[in-house]
GUFI-550126 format. One record per residue: y, z, x of N, C-alpha, C in turn. Coordinates in nm, 4 decimals, always signed. Example, Ala and Ser with C-alpha at 12.3 -4.5 7.8 and 13.67 -1.06 7.14 Angstrom:
<rs>
{r {-0.5690,+0.7800,+1.3190},{-0.4500,+0.7800,+1.2300},{-0.3300,+0.7800,+1.3200}};
{r {-0.2250,+0.7080,+1.2850},{-0.1060,+0.7140,+1.3670},{+0.0030,+0.7870,+1.2900}};
</rs>
This chain:
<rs>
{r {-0.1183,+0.0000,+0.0836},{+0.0000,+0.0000,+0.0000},{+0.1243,+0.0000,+0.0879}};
{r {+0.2364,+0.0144,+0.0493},{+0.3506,-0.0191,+0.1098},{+0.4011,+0.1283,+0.2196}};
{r {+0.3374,+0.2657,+0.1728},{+0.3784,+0.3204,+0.2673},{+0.3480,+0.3294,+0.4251}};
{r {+0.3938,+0.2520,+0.4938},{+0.3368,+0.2552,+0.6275},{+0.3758,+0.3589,+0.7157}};
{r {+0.2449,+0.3606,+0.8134},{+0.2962,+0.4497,+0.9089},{+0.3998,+0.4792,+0.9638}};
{r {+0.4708,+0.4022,+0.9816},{+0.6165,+0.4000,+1.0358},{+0.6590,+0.4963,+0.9578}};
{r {+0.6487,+0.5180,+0.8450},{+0.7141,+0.6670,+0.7470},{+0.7024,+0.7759,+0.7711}};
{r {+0.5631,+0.8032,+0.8092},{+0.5434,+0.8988,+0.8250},{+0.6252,+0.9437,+0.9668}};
{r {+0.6087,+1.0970,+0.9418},{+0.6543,+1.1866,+1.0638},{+0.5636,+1.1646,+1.1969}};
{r {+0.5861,+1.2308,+1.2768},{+0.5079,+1.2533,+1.4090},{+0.4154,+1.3639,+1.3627}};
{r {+0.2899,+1.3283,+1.3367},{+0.1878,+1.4592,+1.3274},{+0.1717,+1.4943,+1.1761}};
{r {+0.2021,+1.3768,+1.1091},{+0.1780,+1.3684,+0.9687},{+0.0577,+1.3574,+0.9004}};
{r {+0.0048,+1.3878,+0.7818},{-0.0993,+1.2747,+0.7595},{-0.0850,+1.2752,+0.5954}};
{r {-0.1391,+1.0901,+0.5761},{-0.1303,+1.0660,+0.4999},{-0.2429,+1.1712,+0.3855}};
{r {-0.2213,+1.1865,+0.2562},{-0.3316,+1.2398,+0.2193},{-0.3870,+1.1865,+0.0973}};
{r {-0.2769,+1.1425,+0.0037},{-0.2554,+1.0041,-0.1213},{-0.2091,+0.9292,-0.1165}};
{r {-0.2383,+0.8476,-0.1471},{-0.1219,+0.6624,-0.2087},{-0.1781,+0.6137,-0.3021}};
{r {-0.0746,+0.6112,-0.4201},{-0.1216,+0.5696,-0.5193},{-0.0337,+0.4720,-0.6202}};
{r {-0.0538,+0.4209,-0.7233},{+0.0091,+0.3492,-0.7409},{+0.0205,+0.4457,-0.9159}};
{r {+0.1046,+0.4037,-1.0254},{+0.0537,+0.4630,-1.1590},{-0.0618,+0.4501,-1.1970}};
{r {-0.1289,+0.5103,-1.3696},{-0.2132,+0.4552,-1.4109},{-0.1990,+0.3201,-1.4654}};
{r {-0.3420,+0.2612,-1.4767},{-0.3473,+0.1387,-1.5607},{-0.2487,+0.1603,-1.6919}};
{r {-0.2755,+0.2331,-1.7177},{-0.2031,+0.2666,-1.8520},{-0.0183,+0.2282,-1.9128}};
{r {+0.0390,+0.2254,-1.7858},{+0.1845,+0.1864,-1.7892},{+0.1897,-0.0003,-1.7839}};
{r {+0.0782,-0.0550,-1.7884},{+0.0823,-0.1978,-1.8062},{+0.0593,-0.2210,-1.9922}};
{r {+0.0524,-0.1213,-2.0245},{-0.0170,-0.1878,-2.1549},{+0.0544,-0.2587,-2.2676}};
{r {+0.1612,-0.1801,-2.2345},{+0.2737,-0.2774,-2.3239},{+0.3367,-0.4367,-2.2764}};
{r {+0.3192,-0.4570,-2.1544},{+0.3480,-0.5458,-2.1060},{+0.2156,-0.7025,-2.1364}};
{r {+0.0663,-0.6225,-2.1460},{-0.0131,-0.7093,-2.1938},{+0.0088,-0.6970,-2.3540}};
{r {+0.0593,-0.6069,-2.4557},{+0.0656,-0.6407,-2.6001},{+0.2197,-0.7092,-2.6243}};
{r {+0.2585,-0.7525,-2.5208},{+0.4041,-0.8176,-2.5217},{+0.3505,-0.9575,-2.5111}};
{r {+0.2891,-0.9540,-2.3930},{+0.1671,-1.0984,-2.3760},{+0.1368,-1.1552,-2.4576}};
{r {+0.0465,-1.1160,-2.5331},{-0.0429,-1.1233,-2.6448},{+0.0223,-1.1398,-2.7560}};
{r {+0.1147,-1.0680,-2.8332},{+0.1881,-1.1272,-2.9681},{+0.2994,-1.2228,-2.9322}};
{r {+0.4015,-1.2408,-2.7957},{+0.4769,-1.3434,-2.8106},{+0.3932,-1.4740,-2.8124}};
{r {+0.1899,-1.4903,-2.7180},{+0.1692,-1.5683,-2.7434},{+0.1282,-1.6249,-2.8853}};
{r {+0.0469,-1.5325,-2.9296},{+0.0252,-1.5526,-3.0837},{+0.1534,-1.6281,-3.1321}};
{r {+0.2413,-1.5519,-3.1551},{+0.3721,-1.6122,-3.2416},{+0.3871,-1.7657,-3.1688}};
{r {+0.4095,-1.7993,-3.0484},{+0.4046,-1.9304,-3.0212},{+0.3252,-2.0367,-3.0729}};
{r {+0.2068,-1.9621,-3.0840},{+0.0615,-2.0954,-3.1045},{+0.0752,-2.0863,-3.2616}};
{r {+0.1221,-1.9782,-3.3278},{+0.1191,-2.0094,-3.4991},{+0.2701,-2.1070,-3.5230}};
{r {+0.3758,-2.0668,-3.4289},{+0.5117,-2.1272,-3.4741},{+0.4924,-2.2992,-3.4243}};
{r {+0.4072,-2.3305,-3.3307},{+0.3694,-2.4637,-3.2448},{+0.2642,-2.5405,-3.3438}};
{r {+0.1367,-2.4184,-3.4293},{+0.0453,-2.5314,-3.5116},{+0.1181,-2.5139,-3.6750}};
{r {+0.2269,-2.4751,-3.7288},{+0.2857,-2.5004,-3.8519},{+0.4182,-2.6180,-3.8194}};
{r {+0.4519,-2.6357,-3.6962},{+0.5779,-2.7566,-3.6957},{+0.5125,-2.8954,-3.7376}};
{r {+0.6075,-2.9236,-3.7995},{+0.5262,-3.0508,-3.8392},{+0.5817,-3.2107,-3.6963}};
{r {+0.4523,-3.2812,-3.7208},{+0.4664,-3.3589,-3.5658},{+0.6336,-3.4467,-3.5770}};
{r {+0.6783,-3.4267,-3.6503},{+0.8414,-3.4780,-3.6093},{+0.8873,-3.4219,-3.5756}};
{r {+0.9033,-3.2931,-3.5495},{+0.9528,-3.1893,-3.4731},{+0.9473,-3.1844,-3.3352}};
{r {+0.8302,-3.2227,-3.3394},{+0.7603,-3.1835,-3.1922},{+0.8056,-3.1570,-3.0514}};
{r {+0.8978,-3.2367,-3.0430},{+1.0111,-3.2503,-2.8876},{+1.0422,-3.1869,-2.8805}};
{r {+1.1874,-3.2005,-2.9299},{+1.2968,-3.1301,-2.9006},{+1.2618,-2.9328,-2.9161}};
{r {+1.2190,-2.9070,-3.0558},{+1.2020,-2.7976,-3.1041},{+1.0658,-2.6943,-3.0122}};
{r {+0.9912,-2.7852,-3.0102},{+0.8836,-2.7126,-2.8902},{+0.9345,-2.6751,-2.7913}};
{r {+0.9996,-2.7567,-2.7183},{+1.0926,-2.7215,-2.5943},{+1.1497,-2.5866,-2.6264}};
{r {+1.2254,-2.5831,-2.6855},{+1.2830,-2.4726,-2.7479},{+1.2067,-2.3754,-2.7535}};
{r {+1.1294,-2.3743,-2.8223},{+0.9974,-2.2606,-2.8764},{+0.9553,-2.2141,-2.7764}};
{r {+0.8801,-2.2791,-2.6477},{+0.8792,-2.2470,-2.5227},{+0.9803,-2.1753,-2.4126}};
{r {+1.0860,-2.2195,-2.4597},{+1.1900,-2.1867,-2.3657},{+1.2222,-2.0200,-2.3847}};
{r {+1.2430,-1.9939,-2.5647},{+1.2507,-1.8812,-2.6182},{+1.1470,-1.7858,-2.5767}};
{r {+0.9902,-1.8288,-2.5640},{+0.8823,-1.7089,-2.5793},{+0.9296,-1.7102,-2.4285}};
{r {+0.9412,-1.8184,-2.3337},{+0.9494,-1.7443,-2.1764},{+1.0656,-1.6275,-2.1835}};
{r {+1.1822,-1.6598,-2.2151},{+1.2943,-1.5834,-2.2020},{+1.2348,-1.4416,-2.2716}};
{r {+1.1789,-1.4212,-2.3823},{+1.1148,-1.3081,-2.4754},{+1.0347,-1.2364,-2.3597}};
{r {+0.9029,-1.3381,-2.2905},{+0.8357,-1.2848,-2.2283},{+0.8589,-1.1979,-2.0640}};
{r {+1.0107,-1.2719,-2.0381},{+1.0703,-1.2590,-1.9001},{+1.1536,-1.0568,-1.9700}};
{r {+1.1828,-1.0837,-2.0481},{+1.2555,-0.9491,-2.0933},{+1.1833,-0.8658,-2.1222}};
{r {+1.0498,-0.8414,-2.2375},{+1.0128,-0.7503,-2.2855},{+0.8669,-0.7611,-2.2227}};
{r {+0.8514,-0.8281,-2.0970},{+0.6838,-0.8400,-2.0592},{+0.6809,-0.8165,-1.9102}};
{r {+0.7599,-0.8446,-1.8657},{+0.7764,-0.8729,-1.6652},{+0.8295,-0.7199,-1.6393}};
{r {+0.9056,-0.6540,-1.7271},{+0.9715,-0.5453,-1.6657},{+0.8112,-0.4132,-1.6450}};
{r {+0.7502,-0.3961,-1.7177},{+0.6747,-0.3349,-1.7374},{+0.5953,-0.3240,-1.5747}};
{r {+0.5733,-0.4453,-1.5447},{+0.4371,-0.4952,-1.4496},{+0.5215,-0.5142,-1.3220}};
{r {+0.6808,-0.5240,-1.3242},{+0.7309,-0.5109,-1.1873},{+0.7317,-0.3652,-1.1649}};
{r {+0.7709,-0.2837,-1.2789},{+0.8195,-0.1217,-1.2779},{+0.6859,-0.0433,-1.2028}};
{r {+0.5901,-0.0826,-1.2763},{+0.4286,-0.0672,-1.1867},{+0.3845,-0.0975,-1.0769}};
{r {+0.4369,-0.2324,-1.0314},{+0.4567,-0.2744,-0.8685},{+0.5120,-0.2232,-0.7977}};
{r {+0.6160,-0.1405,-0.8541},{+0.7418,-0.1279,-0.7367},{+0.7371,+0.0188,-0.7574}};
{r {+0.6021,+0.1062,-0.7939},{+0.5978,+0.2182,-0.7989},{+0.4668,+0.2870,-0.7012}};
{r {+0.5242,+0.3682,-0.6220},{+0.4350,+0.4681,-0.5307},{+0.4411,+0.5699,-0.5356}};
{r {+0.2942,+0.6771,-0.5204},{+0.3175,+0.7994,-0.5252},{+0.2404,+0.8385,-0.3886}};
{r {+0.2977,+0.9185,-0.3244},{+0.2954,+0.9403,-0.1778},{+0.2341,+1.1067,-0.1628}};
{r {+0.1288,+1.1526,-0.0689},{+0.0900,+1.3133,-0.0554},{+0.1074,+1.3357,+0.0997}};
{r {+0.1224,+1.3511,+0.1777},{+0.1102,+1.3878,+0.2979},{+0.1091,+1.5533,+0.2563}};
{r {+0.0815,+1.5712,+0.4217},{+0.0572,+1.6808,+0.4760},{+0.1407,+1.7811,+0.4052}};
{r {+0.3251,+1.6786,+0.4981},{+0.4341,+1.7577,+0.5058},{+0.4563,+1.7345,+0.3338}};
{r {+0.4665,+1.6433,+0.2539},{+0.5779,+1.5990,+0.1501},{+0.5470,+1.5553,+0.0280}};
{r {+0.5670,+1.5503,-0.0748},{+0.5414,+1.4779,-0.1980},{+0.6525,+1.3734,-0.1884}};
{r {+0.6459,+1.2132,-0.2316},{+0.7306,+1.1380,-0.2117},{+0.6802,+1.0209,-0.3318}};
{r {+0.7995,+0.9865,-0.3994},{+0.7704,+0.8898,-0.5292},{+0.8840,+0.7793,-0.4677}};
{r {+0.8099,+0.6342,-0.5180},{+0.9319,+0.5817,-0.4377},{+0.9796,+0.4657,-0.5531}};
{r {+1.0209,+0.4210,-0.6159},{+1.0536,+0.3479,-0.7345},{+1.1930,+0.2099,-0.7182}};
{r {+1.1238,+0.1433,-0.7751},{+1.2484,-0.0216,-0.7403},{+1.2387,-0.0792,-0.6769}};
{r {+1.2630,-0.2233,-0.7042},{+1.2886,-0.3761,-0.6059},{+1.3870,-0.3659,-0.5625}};
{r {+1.5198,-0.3680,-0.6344},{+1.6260,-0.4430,-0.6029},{+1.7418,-0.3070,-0.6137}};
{r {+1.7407,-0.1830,-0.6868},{+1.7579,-0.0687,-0.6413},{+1.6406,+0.0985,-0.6130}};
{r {+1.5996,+0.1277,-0.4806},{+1.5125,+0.1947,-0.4807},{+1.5231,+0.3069,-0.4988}};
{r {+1.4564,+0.4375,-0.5730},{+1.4388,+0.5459,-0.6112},{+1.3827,+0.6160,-0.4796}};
{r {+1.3856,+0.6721,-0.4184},{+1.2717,+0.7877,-0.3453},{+1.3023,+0.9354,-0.3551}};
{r {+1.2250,+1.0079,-0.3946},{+1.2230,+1.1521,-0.4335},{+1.1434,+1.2389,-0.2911}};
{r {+1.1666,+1.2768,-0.2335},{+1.0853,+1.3318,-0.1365},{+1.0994,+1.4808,-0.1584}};
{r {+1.0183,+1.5615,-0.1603},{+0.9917,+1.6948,-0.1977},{+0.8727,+1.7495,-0.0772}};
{r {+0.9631,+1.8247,+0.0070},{+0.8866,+1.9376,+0.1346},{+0.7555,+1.9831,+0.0415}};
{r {+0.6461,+2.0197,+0.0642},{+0.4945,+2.0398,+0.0202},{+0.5254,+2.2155,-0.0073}};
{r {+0.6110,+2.2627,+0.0904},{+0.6316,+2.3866,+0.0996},{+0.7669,+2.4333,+0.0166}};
{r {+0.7640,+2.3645,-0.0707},{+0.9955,+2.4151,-0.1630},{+0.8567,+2.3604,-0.2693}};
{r {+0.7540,+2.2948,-0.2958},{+0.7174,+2.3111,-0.4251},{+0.6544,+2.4294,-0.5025}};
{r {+0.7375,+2.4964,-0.6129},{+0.7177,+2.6388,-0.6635},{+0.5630,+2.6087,-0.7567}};
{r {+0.5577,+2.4858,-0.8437},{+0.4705,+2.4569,-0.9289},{+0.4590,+2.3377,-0.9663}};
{r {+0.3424,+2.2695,-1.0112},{+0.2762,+2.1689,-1.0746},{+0.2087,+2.1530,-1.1729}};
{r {+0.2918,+2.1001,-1.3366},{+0.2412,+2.1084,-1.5049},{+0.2040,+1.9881,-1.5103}};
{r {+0.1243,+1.9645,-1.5808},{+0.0387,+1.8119,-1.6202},{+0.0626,+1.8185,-1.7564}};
{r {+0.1582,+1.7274,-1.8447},{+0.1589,+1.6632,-1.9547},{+0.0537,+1.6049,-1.9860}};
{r {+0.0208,+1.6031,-2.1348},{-0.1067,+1.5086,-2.0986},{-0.1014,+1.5093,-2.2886}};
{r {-0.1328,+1.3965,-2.3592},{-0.1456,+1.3721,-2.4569},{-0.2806,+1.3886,-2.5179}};
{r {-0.3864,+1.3164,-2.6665},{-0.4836,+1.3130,-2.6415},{-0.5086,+1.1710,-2.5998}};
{r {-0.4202,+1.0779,-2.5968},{-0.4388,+0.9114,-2.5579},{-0.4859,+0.9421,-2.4081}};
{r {-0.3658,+1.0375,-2.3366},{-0.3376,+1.0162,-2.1741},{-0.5077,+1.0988,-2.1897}};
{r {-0.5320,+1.1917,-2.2211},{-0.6487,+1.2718,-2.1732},{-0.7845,+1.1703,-2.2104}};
{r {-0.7822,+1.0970,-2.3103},{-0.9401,+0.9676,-2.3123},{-0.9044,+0.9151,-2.1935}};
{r {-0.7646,+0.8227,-2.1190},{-0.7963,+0.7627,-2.0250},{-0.7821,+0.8399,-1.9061}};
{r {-0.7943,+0.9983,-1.8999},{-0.7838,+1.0669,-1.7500},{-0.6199,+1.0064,-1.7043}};
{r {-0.5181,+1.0482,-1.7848},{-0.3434,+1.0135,-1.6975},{-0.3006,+1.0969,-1.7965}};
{r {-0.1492,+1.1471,-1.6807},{-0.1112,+1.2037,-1.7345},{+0.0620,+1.2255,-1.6647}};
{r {+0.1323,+1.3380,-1.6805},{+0.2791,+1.2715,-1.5917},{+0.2502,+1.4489,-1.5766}};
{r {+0.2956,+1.4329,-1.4541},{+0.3065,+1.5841,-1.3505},{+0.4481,+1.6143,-1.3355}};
{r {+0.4774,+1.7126,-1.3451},{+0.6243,+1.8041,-1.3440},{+0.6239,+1.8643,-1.2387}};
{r {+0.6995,+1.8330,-1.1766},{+0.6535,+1.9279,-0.9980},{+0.8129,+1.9887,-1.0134}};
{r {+0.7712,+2.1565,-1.0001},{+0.9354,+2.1869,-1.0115},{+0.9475,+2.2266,-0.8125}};
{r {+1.0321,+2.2509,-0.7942},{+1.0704,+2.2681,-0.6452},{+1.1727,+2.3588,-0.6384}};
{r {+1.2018,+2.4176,-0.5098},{+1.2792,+2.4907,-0.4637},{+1.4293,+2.4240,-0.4095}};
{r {+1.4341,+2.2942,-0.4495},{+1.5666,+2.1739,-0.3963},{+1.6766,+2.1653,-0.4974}};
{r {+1.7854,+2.1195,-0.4492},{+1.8905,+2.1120,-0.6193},{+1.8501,+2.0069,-0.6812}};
{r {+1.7820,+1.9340,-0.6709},{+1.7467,+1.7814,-0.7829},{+1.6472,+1.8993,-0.8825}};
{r {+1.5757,+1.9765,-0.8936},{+1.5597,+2.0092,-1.0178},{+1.4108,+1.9353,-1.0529}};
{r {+1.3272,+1.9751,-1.1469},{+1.2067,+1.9290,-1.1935},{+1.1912,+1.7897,-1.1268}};
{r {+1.1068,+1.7278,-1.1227},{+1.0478,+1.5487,-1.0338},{+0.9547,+1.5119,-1.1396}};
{r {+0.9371,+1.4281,-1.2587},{+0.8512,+1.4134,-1.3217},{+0.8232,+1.3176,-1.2654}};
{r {+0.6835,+1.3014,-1.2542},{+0.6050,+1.1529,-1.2285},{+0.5127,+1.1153,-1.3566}};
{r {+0.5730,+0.9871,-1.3880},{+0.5182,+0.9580,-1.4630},{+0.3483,+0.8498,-1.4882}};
{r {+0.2939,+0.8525,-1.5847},{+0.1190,+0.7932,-1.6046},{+0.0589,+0.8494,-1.4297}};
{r {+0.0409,+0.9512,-1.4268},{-0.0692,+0.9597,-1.2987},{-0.1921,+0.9408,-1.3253}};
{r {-0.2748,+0.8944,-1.2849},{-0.4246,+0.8569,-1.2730},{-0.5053,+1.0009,-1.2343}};
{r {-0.5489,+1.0114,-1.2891},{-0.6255,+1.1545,-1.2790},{-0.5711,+1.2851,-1.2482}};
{r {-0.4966,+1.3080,-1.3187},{-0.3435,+1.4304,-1.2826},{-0.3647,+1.5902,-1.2494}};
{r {-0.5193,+1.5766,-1.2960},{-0.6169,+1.7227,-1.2307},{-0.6281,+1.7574,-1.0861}};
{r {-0.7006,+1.6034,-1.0706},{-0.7632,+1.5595,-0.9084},{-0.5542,+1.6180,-0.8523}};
{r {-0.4682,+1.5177,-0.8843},{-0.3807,+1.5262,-0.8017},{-0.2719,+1.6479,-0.7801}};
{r {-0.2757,+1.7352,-0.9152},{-0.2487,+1.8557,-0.9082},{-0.3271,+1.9455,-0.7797}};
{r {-0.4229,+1.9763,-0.7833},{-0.5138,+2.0351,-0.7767},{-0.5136,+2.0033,-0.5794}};
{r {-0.4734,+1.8685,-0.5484},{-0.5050,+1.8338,-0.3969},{-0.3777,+1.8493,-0.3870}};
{r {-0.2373,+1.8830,-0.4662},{-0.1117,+1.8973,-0.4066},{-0.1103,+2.0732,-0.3648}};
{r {-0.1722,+2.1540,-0.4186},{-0.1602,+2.2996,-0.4653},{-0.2878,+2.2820,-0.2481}};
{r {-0.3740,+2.2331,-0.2883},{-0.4280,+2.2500,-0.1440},{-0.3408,+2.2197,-0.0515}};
{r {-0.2637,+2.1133,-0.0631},{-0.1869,+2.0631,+0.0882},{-0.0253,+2.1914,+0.1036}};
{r {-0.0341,+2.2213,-0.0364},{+0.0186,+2.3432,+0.0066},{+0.0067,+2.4511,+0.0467}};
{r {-0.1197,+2.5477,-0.0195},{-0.1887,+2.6172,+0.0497},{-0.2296,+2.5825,+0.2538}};
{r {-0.2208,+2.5090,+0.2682},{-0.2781,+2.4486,+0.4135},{-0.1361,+2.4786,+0.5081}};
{r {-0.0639,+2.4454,+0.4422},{+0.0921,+2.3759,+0.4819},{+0.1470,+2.5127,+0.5005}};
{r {+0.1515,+2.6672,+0.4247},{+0.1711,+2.7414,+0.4182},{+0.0935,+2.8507,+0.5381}};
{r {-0.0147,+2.8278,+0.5673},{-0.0792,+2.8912,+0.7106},{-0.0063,+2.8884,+0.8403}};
</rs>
């Protein structure tokens, strides 16, 4: 994934990299899926004099539909990392403006797992990491197994704390 060594400290170690759950794509495939529907029903009711000009159109519209309410989803998921080292908790978010949250392993006071009953069938959930820093609570949001990652942040602190 994108965090490279170069990030890390001298005497660091990596301990997670992760990306969200599957789960934060899903709207982006039911965005998929009904702008195509609506295309292929609005494309087989035109009648063939239409056909040119207005298809063009029809096409032009579902891309623009699909570029707005379908691409944001699946870049927001790309351009999202969740980082564990030794030393740090680190979320890093954005293309074109980037987010990074970095939180010392040792200023974190606690770690709550939200969790719905949707998020709990697919194992995700969004973690609340409060800290000892002035930014205040760090929610991360759809984590992929939010037990496992609770649970290995509370160790790298325990460790970190010796």
């Amino acid at each position: 994934m994108g965090f490279a060594d170069e990030h890390l400290n001298p005497g660091e170690e990596l301990i997670l990299n992760f990306k969200p759950h599957w789960k934060a794509l899903v709207p982006a495939a039911l965005w998929t899926v009904l702008i195509s529907i609506c295309l292929g029903v609005a494309l087989w009711i035109l009648p063939d004099s239409w056909r040119g000009t207005l298809r063009s159109l029809l096409l032009a519209v579902a891309a623009i539909a699909w570029l707005i309410l379908a691409l944001p989803p699946v870049v927001r998921w790309l351009s999202t990392e969740i980082i564990l080292t030794d030393e740090r908790l680190v979320t890093r978010r954005g293309v074109i403006r980037r987010i990074t949250y970095d939180i010392p392993v040792d200023q974190i006071n606690s770690v709550t797992i939200h969790q719905g009953l949707f998020d709990r069938i697919l194992r995700a959930g969004n973690l609340v990491v409060e800290s000892a820093s002035d930014t205040g609570d760090q929610v991360i949001e759809a984590v992929p197994r939010p037990t496992d990652v609770q649970n290995t942040i509370s160790r790298a602190k325990s460790l970190r704390g010796r």
